[in-house]
Structures are given as C-alpha cells and as structure tokens.
N, C-alpha and C positions, 0 to 999 in steps of 0.2 A: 297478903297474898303469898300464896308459896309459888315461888321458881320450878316449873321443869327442868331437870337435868338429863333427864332420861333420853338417849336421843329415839329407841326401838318406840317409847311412847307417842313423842312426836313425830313418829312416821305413821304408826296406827292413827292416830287424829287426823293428818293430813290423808290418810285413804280413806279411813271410814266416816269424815265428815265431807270427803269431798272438796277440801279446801284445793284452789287453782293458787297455787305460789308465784304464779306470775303479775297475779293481782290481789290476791287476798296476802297479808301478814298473817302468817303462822302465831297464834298465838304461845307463850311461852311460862305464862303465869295461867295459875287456877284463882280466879276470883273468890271472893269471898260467898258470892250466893252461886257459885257453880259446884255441885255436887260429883263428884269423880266415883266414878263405878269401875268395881273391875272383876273380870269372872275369874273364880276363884279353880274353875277347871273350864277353862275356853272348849277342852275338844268333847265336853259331855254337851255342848252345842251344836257342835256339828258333825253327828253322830249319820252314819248310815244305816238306817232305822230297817229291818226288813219285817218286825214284829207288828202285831203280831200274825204269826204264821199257827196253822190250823191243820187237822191232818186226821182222817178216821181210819179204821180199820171193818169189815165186817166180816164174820166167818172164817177169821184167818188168824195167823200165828202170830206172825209182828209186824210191822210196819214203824218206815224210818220216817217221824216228822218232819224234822231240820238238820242237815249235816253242817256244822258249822265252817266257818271259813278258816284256811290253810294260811291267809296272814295277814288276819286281823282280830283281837280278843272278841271273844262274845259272853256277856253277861247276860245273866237269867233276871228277872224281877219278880216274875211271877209265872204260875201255869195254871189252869185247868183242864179235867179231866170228867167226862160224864160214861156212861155206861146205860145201854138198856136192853134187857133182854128177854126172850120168849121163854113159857114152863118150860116148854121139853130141851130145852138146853142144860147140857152136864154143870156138874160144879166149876165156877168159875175164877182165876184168879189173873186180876189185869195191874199191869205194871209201867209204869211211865220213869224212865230214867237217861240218865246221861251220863259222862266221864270227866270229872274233876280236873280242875288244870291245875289244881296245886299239888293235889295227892294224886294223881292219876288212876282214881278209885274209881266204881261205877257209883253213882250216889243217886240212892230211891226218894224221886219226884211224890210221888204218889201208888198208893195199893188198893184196890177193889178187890172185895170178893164178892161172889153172888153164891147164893145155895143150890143145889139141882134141883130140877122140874120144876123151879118159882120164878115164876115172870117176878121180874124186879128193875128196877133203874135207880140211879145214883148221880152225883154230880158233886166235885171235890173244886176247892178254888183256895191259892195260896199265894202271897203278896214275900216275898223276901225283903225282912228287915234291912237287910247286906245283901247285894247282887252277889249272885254263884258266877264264878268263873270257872265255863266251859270249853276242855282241853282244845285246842282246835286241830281241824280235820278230823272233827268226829262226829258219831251220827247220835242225836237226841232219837232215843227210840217209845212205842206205844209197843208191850207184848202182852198175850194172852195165851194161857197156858191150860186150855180146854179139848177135850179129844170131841166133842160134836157141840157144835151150838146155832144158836138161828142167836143172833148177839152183834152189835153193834158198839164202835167206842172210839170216841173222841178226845184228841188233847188240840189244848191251845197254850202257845206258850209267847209269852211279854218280856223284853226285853231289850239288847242294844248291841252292834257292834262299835267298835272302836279304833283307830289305826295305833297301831306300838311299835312304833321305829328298832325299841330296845331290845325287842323279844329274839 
C-alpha cells in the first residue's frame, strides 16, 4: 500500500467523497485494489461552456457571431458555415473569421463563394486538431461581400471558455 503524503490530496478526498472527520477516519493509504485517478487538466472540467453559439446573416454586410470574453480565454474547436442563395443574386463572396490571441492576426475560419444569377447552397464543417486561441475582447465575425443579394448565411461555431488567473 502506498502512503499519502500529500496533504492538498487529502483535503480533495475529504470534500469530494464527503468524508465527516468527526466520525469517519480519513483514509491515508491507497489500497492495493484502489485505483487513484487524477485529471490531468481539472479546469477543462469545469469549463463555462456557452458553445455552441449560432448566428446568420441575410441580405447584409456582416454580422458579429460571438464577441469573446474580456477575461477569460476562449478556444475554438470547431465551426460551421452554410450558405444559400437565389439566381438573381450578384457574385458572392462569404467569410467567417476571427483574431488570433497569439498572433493577433485575423485568421480565415472559412470561404464561400457563389457565382452570380445561380441559385446555389453550400455548407462547410471543420473540427480543430488543436483548439485556436481566440484574442479576447473580440468579435468572431460572418462577412459577405456582395453589392445585391436575396442570400442567406450561417455560422456555428464549438468550443470553450476557460478561467486564466495568469493572463
């Protein structure tokens, strides 16, 4: 049997099993058929989750999906973006992006384009090997860059915030 030494572990035991020290003995050793778990990043548990968040645009310039929070990180996971539109609408070109919190670049989520006067629809969907870390206090934007359209367009975007005491 191994010994705990640790005392921050033996307080987490004693809250998170609920042990009453006034009556129960604190255990101190890990038995041999007890299996010890431990998370290897506790606060991607207990995440304030506001994803995912959804957001269209129609007949318009740009529209802000999500503005991120001013102090707390927000990671991307993944987006989707669809698109559909009438013939008589001009040449189309739709854009889903955000601002880098390590480069403080604009970095392109996704690109559509549509042809003019062709009814068309589309739908893009992207899973991040590595969560993107976005700048905070900033706005994830949907733009389309068409001078007439009868056009319709959606992003959804997955992901997490997180608290950073360090930042």
């Amino acid at each position: 049997m191994a010994t705990i030494y640790n005392s921050n572990l033996s307080k987490e035991l004693i809250d998170g099993a609920k042990i009453q020290t006034s009556f129960d003995k604190v255990p101190d050793q890990i038995a041999e058929k007890v299996v010890p778990v431990m998370e290897v990043n506790p606060k991607l548990l207990k995440l304030s989750l506001p994803f995912p968040v959804s957001g269209a645009l129609s007949n318009a310039l740009s529209a802000t999906l999500y503005t991120t929070s001013s102090i707390k990180d927000t990671y991307l996971t993944g987006a989707t973006m669809s698109m559909i539109k009438d013939a008589t609408s001009t040449a189309t070109d739709m854009r889903f992006y955000f601002t880098e919190a390590t480069t403080g670049q604009t970095r392109l989520i996704f690109r559509i384009t549509g042809l003019s006067l062709t009814a068309d629809s589309k739908f893009c969907a992207i899973d991040f090997n590595k969560p993107m870390k976005v700048a905070r206090g900033t706005n994830i934007m949907v733009t389309s860059n068409t001078a007439d359209a009868n056009i319709s367009i959606k992003g959804t975007l997955f992901g997490y915030e997180e608290e950073n005491i360090n930042a």
